[in-house]
KOLDOTI-480646 format. One record per residue (C-alpha): residue number from 1; residue in three letters; x negated, y, z. Coordinates in steps of 0.5 Angstrom, whole numbers, padded with zeros to 4 digits. Each point is the difference from the previous one (the first is absolute). Example, Ala and Ser with C-alpha at 12.3 -4.5 7.8 and 13.67 -1.06 7.14 Angstrom:
2
   seq   type       X       Y       Z
     1    ala   -0025   -0009    0016
     2    ser   -0002    0007   -0002
! end
This chain:
164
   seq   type       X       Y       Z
     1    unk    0007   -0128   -0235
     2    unk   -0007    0002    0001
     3    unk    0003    0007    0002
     4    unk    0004   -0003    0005
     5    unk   -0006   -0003    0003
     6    unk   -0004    0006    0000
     7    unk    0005    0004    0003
     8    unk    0001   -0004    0006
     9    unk   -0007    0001    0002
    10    unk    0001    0007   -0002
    11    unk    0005    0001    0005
    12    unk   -0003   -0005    0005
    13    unk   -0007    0004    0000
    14    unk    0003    0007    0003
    15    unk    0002   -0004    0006
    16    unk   -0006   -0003    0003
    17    unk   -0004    0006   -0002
    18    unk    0006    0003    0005
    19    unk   -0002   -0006    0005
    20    unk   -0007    0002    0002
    21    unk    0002    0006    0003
    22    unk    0005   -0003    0005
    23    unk   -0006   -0003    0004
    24    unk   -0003    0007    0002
    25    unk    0007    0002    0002
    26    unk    0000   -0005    0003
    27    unk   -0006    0001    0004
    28    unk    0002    0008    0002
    29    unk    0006   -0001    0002
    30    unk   -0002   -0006    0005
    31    unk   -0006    0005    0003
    32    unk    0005    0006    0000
    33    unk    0005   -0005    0005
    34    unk   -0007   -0001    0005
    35    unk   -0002    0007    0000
    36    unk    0007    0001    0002
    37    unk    0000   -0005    0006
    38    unk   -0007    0002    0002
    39    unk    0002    0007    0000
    40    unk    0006   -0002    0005
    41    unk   -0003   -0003    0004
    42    unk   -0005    0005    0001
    43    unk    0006    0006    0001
    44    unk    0002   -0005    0005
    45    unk   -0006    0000    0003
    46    unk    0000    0007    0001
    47    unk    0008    0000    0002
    48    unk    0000   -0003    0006
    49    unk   -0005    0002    0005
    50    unk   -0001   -0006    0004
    51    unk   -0003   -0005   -0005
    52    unk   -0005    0006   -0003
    53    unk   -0002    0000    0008
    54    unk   -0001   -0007    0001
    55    unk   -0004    0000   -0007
    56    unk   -0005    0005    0003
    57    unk    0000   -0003    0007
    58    unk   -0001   -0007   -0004
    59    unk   -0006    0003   -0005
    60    unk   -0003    0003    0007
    61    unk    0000   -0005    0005
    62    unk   -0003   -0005   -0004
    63    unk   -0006    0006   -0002
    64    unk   -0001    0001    0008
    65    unk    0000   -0008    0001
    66    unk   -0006   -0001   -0005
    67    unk   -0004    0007    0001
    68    unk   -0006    0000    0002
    69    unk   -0004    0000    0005
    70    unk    0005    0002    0004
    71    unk    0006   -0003   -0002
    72    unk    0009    0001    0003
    73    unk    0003   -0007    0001
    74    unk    0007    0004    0004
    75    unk    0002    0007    0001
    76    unk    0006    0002    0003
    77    unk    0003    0007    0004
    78    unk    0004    0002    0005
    79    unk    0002    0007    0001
    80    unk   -0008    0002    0001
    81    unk   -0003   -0005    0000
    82    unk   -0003   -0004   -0006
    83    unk   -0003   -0007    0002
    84    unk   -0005   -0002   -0006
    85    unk   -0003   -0008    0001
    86    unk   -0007    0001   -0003
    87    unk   -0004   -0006   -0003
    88    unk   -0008    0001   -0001
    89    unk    0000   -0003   -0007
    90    unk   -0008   -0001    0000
    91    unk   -0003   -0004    0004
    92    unk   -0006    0005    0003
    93    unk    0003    0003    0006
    94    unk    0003    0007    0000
    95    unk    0000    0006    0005
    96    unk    0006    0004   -0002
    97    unk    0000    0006    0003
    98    unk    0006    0004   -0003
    99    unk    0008   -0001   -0003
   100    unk    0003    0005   -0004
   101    unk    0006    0000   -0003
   102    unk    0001    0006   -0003
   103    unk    0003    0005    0006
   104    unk   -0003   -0003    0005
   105    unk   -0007   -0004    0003
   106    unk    0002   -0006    0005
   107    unk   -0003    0002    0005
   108    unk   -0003   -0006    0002
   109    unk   -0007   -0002    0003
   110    unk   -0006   -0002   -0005
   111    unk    0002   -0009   -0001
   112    unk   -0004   -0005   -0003
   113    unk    0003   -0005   -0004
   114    unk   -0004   -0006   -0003
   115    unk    0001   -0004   -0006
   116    unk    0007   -0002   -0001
   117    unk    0002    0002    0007
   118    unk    0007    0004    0000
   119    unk    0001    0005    0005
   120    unk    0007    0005    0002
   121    unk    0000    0007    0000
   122    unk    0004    0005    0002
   123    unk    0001    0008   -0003
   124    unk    0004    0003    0004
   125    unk    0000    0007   -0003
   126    unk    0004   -0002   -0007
   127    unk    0005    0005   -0003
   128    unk    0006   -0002    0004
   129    unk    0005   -0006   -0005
   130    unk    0008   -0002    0002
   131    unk    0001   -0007    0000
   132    unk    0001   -0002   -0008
   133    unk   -0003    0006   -0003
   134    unk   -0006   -0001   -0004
   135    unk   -0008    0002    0002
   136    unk   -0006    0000   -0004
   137    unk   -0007    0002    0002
   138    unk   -0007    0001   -0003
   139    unk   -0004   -0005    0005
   140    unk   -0007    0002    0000
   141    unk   -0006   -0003    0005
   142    unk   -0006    0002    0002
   143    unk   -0005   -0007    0002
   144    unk   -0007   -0002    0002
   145    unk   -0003   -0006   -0003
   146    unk   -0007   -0004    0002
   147    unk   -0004    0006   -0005
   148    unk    0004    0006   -0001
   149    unk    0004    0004    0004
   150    unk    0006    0005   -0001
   151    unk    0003   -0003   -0006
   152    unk    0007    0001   -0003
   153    unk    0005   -0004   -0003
   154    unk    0006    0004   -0004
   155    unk    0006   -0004   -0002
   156    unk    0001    0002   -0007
   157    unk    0007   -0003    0002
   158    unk    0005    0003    0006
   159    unk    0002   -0005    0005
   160    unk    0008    0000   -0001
   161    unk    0004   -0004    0004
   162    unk    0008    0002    0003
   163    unk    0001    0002    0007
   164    unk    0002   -0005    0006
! end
C-alpha cells in the first residue's frame, strides 16, 4: 500500500512542475496580442492620409498656441493668402518687425503688440493651395522688445493647416 501512495505523488509531481510554465506563457502570448494591435494601428495611421494629417496639424496648433513670446491662436489660407492670428505670450510689449513663412516674408509694416493682446496678420505671397490640399510652413519672426532689438523666433514645428 505504501507503493500505491508513493506512486501517486509521483505521478503527481511531474504535472505541477509542467504548471509553472503556463504563466509566462500566459504572459508572452498576451503581450505579442498588444504589440499586434498597437502595430495596426499605426499601420492604420500611416494607411489613410487624413488622420495622419490631422494628427500633425493637432500637434502643430496647440505647439503655435502656447509659443513663446509670440504665439499663433488661428491661421488659415486661401489660394495666396495665408492669414495667422498672432498673440504676444509675454506681458512686456513687442514691435515685431518681420513674418516668414518659409518661401515668403508678409510684407507688412513693423506692429507693436502688448501683453496678451492678438492681432491679424496677412502674407500675401504664400505658395499657392487648392481648396482642400494641405499647407505646411516653417514660421519664423523677427521683433523688438523694451532692451533688445532684431530678435527671432524659429518655430521648431511647421504650421500645418488644410486649404480654405
Amino acid at each position: 500500500m505504501g507503493m500505491k501512495a508513493q506512486g501517486s505523488i509521483e505521478w503527481a509531481k511531474p504535472t505541477t512542475l509542467a504548471l509553472h510554465g503556463q504563466g509566462s506563457t500566459e504572459y508572452l502570448v498576451l503581450l505579442a496580442v498588444v504589440l499586434m494591435i498597437a502595430l495596426v494601428a499605426i499601420a492604420l495611421l500611416g494607411y489613410f492620409p487624413g488622420l495622419a494629417l490631422d494628427a500633425k496639424k493637432t500637434q502643430s496648433d496647440s505647439y503655435w498656441k502656447a509659443a513663446r513670446p509670440i504665439g499663433v491662436l488661428e491661421h488659415s489660407q486661401v489660394g495666396t493668402n495665408l492669414t495667422l492670428v498672432l498673440q504676444n505670450n509675454e506681458p512686456a510689449e513687442l514691435t515685431v518687425t518681420a513674418v516668414y513663412s518659409g518661401d515668403g516674408g508678409s510684407n507688412l509694416s513693423s506692429f507693436t503688440i502688448n501683453g496678451g493682446e492678438k492681432k491679424v496678420v496677412a502674407i500675401y505671397n504664400a505658395t499657392s493651395c487648392a481648396t482642400g490640399s494641405a499647407y505646411e510652413y516653417a514660421v519664423n519672426f523677427t521683433y523688438n522688445s523694451k532692451d533688445l532689438t532684431n530678435q527671432k523666433q524659429l518655430g521648431t514645428k511647421p504650421l500645418i493647416g488644410k486649404c480654405a
